[in-house]
C-alpha positions in Angstrom: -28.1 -22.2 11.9 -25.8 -21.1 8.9 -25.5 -17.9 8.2 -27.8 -16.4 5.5 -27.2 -14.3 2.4 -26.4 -10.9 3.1 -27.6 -7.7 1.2 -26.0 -5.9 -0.7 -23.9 -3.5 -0.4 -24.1 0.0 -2.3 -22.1 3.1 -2.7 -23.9 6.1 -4.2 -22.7 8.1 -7.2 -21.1 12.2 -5.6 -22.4 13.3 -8.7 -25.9 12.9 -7.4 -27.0 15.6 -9.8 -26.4 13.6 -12.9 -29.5 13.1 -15.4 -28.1 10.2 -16.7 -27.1 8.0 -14.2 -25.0 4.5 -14.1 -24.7 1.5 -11.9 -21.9 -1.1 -11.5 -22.9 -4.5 -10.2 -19.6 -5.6 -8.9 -19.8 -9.0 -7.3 -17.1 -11.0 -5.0 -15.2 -14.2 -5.6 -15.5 -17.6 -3.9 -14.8 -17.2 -0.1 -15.0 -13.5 0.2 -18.2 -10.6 0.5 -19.1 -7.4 -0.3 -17.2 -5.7 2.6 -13.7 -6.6 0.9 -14.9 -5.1 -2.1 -16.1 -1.8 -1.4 -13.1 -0.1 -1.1 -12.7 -0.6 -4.9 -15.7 2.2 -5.3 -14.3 4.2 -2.7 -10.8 4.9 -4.2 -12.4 5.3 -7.9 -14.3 8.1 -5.9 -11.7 9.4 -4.0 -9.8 9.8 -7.4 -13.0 11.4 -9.2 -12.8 8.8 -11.1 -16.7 7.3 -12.6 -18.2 10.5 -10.3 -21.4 9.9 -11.9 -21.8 5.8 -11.6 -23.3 4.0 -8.1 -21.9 0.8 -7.7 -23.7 -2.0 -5.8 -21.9 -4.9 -4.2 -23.9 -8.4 -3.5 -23.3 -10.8 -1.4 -23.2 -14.6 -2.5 -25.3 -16.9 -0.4 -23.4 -19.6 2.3 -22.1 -22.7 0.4 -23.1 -25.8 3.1 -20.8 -27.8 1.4 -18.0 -25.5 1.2 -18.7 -24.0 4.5 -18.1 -20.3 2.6 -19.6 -17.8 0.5 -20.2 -19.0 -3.0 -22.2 -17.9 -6.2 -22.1 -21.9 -6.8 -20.3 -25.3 -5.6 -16.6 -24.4 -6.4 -15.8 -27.9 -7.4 -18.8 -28.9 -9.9 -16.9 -28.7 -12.8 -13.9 -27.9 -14.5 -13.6 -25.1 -16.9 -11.9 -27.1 -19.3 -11.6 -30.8 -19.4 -8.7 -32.9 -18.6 -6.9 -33.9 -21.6 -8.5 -31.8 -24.0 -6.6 -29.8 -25.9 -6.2 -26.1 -26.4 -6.7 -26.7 -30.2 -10.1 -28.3 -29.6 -11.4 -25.5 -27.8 -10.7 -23.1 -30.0 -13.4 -24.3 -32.8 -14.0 -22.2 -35.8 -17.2 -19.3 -35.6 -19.4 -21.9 -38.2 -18.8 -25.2 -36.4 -21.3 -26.8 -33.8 -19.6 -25.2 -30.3 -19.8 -28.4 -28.2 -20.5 -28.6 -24.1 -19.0 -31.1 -22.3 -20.5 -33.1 -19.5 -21.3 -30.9 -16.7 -22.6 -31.2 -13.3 -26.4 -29.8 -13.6 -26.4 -29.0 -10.0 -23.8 -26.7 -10.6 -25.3 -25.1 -13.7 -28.7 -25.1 -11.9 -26.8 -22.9 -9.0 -25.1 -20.7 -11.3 -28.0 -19.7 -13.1 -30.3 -19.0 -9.2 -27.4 -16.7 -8.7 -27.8 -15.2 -12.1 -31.7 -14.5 -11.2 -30.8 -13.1 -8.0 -28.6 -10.4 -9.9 -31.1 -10.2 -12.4 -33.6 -9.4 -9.3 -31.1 -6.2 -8.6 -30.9 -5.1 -11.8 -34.7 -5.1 -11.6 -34.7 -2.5 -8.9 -32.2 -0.5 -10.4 -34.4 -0.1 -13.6 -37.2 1.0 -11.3 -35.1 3.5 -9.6 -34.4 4.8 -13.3 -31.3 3.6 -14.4 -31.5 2.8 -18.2 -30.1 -1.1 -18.8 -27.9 0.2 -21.1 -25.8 2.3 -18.4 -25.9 -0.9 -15.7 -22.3 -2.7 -15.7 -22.5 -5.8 -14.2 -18.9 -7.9 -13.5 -16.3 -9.0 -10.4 -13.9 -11.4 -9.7 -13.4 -15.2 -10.3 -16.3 -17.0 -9.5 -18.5 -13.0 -9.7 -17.0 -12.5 -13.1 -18.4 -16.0 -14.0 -22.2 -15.0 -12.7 -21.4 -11.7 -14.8 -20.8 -13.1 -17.7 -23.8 -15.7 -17.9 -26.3 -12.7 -16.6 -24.9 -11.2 -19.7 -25.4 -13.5 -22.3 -27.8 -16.2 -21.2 -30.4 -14.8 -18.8 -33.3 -12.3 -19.4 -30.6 -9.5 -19.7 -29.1 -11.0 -22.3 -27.0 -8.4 -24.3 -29.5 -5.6 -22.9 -26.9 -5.0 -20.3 -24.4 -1.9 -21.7 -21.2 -3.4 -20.4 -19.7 -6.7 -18.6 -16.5 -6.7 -17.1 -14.8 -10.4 -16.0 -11.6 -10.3 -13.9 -9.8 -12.9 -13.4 -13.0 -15.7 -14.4 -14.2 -17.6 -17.2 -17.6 -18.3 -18.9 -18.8 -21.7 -17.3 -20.0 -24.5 -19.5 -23.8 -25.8 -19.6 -26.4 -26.7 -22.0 -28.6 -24.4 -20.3 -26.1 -21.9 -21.0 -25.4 -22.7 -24.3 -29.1 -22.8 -25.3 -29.5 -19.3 -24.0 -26.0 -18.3 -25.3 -27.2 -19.2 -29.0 -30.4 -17.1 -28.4 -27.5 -13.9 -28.5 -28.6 -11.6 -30.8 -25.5 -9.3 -31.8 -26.1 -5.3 -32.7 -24.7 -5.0 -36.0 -24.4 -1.1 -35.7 -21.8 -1.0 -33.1 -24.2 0.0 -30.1 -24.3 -3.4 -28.4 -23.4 -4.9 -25.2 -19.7 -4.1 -24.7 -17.1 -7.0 -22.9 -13.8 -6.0 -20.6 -11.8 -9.2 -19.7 -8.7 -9.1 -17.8 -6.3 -12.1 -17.0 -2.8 -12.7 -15.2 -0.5 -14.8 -17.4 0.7 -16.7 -13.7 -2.7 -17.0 -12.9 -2.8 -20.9 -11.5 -6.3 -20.7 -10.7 -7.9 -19.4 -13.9 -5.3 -20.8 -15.9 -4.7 -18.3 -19.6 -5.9 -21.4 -21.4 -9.2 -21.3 -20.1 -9.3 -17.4 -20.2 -8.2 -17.6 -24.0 -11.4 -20.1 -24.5 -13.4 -17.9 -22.6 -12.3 -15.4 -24.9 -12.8 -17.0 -27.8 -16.3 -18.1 -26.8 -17.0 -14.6 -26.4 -15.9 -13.2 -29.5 -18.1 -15.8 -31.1 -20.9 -14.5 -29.3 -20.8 -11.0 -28.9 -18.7 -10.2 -32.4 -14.5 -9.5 -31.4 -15.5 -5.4 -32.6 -17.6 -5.8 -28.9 -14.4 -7.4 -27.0 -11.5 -5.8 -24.8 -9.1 -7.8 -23.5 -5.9 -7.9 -21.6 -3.6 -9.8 -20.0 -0.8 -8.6 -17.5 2.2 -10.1 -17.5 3.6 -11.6 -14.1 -0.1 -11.3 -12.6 -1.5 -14.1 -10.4 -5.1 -14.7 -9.4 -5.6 -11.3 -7.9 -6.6 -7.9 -9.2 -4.2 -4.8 -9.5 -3.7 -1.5 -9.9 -2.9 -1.4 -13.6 -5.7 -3.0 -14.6 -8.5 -1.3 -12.9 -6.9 1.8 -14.4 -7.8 0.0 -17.9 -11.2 -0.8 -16.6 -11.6 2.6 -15.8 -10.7 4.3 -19.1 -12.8 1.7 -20.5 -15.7 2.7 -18.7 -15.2 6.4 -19.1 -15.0 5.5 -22.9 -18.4 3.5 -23.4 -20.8 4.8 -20.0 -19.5 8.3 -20.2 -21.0 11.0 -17.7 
């Protein structure tokens, strides 16, 4: 039998004394799990660093097909199409934003993984963390699932940040339907957006993070969005830019 989805795993806040508590939701890429995440909590704790957040890390079910752990097929669709150009992408705030043809089994298995970390935000409400201290982002194919929970699922822009490392925002008309159903918070006190790219990443490649980008700022106003991009960087994560996640996060889910 293959193997099943894993719980999560979670990492409680040392500051268990907090009245105001926060989570991270920080979820894997394509091929990996929770375990080679967790240290990421661990050394932000070991640092003092977010003394007051929990972070949780889930585990993405078994991909038959890809014979690994995956949020959704890895090959269902490309980011951006061949032959289209950058240009086209980049479509002004008032025109009709256009999807291109997409595999709906694909969409269809993004958005089950979307409910299922919609289903742990649930219980993290319940516990009595307010929606609006829950983080929810990861890596690659996890900051994909973060992003969508963020802006097209029943979270949409309740969340109080989303952090994307590394990812993209996929393409669907599900998606988009929900997407244009964003309501931005004109007084600044919104859903807030950290994205982070390598410039030599040649899996994500910078043209499909700067649409991403762009899609986003469309969405969630460019006042909402952080971005940055570290020179040299490949499709991993670093030291330098977690330390910009975390002065982010100290900055808009303060203790």
């Amino acid at each position: 039998m293959p193997p099943k989805q894993k719980p999560p795993q979670r990492v409680e806040a040392p500051s268990s004394r907090t009245s105001n508590p926060a989570t991270f939701f920080f979820l894997h890429g394509y091929d990996d799990d929770a375990d080679g995440c967790i240290n990421i909590a661990q050394q932000f704790h070991a640092a003092n660093k977010l003394p007051h957040m929990s972070w949780v890390f889930p585990n993405a079910p078994w991909n038959h097909d890809a014979m690994a752990n995956a949020w959704y097929p890895p090959t269902s669709f490309s980011p951006i199409p061949v032959g289209r150009s950058t240009q086209a992408s980049f479509q002004a705030e008032e025109e009709e934003e256009e999807e291109d043809e997409f595999n709906e089994e694909g969409e269809e298995e993004i958005l089950k993984s979307v409910e299922y970390l919609c289903s742990l935000i649930d219980e993290e409400i319940k516990k009595g963390v307010k929606p609006e201290r829950i983080v929810v982002g990861g890596f690659s194919q996890g900051c994909a699932i973060s992003l969508v929970t963020a802006l097209a699922s029943r979270y949409q822009g309740r969340i109080g940040v989303v952090v994307g490392l590394s990812g993209y925002l996929p393409r669907g008309r599900k998606i988009m339907e929900r997407r244009r159903k964003f309501v931005k918070q004109e007084d600044g006190k919104g859903m807030k957006v950290f994205l982070a790219h390598g410039t030599k990443d040649m899996l994500v490649p910078m043209r499909v993070f700067r649409d991403t980008k762009a899609r986003l700022a469309r969405t969630v106003g460019e006042e909402a969005l952080e971005s940055w991009e570290y020179e040299g960087m490949g499709h991993v994560t670093s030291g330098a830019e977690f330390r910009d996640m975390c002065t982010f996060l100290e900055r808009i889910v303060p203790e």
